[in-house]
N, C-alpha and C positions, 0 to 999 in steps of 0.2 A: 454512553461509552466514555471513560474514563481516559482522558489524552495524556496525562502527568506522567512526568521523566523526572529524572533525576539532572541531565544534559540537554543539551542543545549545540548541535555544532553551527558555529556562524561565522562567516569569512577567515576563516583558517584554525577557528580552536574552539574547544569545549567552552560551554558559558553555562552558569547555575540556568535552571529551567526559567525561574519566574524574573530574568534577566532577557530575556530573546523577546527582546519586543519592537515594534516599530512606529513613528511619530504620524500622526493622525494624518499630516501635508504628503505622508509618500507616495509617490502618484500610482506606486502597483495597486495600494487601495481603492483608490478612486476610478481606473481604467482597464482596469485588470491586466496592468504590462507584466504580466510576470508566464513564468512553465516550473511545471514541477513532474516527479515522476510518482507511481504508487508502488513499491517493493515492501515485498514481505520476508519474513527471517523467521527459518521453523529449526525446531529443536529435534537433530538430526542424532543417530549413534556416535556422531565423533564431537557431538557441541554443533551450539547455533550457526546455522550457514543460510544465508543470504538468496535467495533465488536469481539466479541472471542476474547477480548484479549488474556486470559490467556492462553485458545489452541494455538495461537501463540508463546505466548512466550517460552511454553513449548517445542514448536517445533524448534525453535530457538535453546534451550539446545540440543535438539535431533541432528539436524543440526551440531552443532559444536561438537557433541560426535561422530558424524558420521564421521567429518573430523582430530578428534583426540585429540582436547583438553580435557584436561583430570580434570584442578581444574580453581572454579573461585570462585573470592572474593562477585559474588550476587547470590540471590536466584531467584528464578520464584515468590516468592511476593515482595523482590524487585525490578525486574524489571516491574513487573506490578503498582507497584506507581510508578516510575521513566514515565511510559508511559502517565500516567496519568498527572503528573506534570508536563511535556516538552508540552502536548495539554494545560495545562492551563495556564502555562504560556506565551506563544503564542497567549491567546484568540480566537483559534482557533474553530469551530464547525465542520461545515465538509473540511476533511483535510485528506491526507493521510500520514501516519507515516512508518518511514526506520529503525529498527535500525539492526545494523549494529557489528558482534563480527568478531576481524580481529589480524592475526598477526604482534603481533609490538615487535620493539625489539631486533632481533635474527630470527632466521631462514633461513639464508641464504645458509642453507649445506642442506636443505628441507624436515626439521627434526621439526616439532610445538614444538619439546618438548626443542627446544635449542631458542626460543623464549617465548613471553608471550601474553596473552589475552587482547587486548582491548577493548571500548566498546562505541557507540555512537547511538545516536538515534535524529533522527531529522522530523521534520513535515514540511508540507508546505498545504498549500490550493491548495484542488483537487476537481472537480466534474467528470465526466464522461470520461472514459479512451477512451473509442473510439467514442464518441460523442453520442446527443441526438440524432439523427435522425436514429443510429444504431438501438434502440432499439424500432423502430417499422419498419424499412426495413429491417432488419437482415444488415449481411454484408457480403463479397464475401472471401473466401478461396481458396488455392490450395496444393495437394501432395507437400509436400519437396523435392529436392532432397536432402539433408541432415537428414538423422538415427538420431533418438533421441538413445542418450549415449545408449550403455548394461551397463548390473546392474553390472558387474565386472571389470567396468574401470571407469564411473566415477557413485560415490552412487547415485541413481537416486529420492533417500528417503530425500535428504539434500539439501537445499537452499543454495549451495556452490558457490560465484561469480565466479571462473573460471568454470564451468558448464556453464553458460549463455552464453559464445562464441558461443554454439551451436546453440542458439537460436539467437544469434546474426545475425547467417551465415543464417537462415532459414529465420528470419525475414524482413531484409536486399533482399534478394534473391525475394521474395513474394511481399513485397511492389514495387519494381523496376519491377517489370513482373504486376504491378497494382491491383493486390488483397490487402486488410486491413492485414488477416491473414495468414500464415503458418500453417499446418496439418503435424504432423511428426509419421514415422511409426517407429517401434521397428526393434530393429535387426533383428527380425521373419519375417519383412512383415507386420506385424499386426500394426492397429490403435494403438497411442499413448497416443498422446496429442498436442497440439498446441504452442505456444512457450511461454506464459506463462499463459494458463489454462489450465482448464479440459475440457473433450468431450463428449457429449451424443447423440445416437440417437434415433429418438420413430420410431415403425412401427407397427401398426395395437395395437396401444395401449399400448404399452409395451415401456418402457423405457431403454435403454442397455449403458452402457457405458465398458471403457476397465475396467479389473483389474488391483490392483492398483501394481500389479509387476514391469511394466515396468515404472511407471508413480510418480507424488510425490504427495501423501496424500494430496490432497487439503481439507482445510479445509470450505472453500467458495462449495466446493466437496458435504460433507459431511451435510451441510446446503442444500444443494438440494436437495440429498437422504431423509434427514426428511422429507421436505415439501411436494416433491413428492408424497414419501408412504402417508404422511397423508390427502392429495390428492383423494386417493384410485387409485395409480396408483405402477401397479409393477414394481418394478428397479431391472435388473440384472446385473451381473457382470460376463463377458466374452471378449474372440477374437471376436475384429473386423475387419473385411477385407473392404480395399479399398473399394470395388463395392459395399459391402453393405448401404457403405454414397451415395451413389447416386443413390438407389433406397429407401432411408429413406422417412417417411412422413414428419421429421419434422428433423432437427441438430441443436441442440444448444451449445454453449463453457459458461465456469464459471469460475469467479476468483476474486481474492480482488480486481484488479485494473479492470478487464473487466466487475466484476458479473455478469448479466446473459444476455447475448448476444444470438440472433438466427442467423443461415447462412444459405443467400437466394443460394446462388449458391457455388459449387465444382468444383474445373477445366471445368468451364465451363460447366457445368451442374445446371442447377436450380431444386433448395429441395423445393419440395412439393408446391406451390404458390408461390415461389419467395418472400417470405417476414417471418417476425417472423410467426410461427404457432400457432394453438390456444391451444395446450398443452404448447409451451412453456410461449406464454403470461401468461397462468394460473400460471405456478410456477413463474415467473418473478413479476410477480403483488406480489403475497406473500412476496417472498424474499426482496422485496423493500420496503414492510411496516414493515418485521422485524426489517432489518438492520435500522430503523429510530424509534423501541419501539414502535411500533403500534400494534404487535399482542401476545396478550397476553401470549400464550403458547410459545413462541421463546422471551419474555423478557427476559429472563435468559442469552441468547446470548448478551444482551448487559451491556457491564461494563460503568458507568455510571462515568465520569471525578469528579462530583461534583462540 
């Protein structure tokens, strides 16, 4: 996957790409003190527009209040133009956008507050995280052995890069045993989430996915609850157990970089026909016209580069 821009936005302006770089001593390297968000920007009828930006970026702020930064010199409608301005100047349409709030500076006693806030954002041209052909064969999963975090060791509500080891260890673990994705259960036992989306399953019409306790507010999430419900289909919000995915009709995963994915099989057990289902295809067909301003009631989800 090819990352190169032409831009890079870094604490308040455009910088040449091969200029965005950071000194080996920064301790977000070393400790993983940093949150980033994952947003994508699709080439819509009116030009490139940005999905949820601003629920992003707002989440972003959450994120790093989660991990303890306490002041920054931008607002959530600055960095919403700053988002806007690194996609266009880039000339980019669809592309997926990093940025990136990380300790620079200080911090070495592993204290944020004897350091300071950085801030970088960068695009690159993206289509399909797990490829085309995922989203009409679904794709293959398995149980972790690897626990997704408890909520009291690391925030499970915050896009913190040292978090992602976890999913490193799961993902890493799952593709080498030849599955695409990892399924990780909570410290209870219970269904989580995948290594970097959310999970649902339908049975006999009903739609369930976990609460969002153990798991992080997806906001790609939250974009399927609407269309669902306005589907006329009910979504709940509960414990899910292991053996419930394998006798599901249908399991699908969601995210900025996945969106909406079905899976044929579980540890070697095939969901419902071995391919996407036809509940999930219905919300997947929506979601794909939204995120690209096709459907009129979910334009609002898109911020529009200009």
């Amino acid at each position: 996957m090819g990352m190169e821009s032409k831009f890079i936005w870094k604490n308040g302006g455009l910088v040449p790409f091969e200029q965005a770089t950071l000194h080996f001593l920064t301790p977000a390297l070393h400790y993983g003190a940093a949150v980033f968000e994952g947003i994508r920007s699709y080439n819509t009828p009116k030009g490139p527009a940005i999905f949820r930006l601003r629920e992003h970026v707002e989440r972003l702020f959450d994120s790093a209040r989660v991990l303890g930064f306490r002041d920054f010199p931008w607002s959530v409608d600055d960095l919403v133009k700053a988002h806007k301005d690194t996609v266009r100047a880039n000339g980019f349409t669809d592309c997926y956008v990093r940025p990136l709030i990380y300790l620079d500076g200080g911090g070495w006693n592993l204290n944020v507050d004897s350091g300071k806030a950085s801030l970088m954002i960068a695009v690159w041209e993206w289509n399909n995280y797990l490829g085309e052909e995922a989203l009409a064969k679904g794709i293959r999963a398995n149980i972790s052995s690897f626990t997704r975090h408890h909520v009291n060791v690391s925030m499970t509500k915050a896009k913190v890069s040292g978090n992602y080891a976890n999913s490193i260890l799961a993902k890493t673990e799952s593709q080498r045993l030849g599955f695409e994705e990892a399924i990780m259960l909570d410290p209870q036992g219970y269904i989580a989430e995948c290594t970097g989306e959310n999970l649902f399953l339908i049975r006999k019409d009903k739609i369930i996915t976990p609460s969002t306790a153990p798991v992080l507010e997806g906001i790609t999430r939250h974009s399927i609850f609407t269309i669902a419900r306005d589907l006329g289909y009910e979504v709940l919000e509960q414990p899910v157990s292991r053996d419930q995915l394998y006798i599901a009709d249908e399991v699908f995963v969601c995210g900025t970089a996945a969106e909406c994915i079905g899976l044929s099989e579980i540890d070697f057990r095939k969901i419902g026909n071995g391919k996407t289902g036809p509940i999930t295809k219905k919300i997947q067909d929506v979601y794909h016209d939204a995120i690209r301003g096709k459907v009129k009631k979910y334009e609002e989800w898109c911020d529009y580069v200009g």
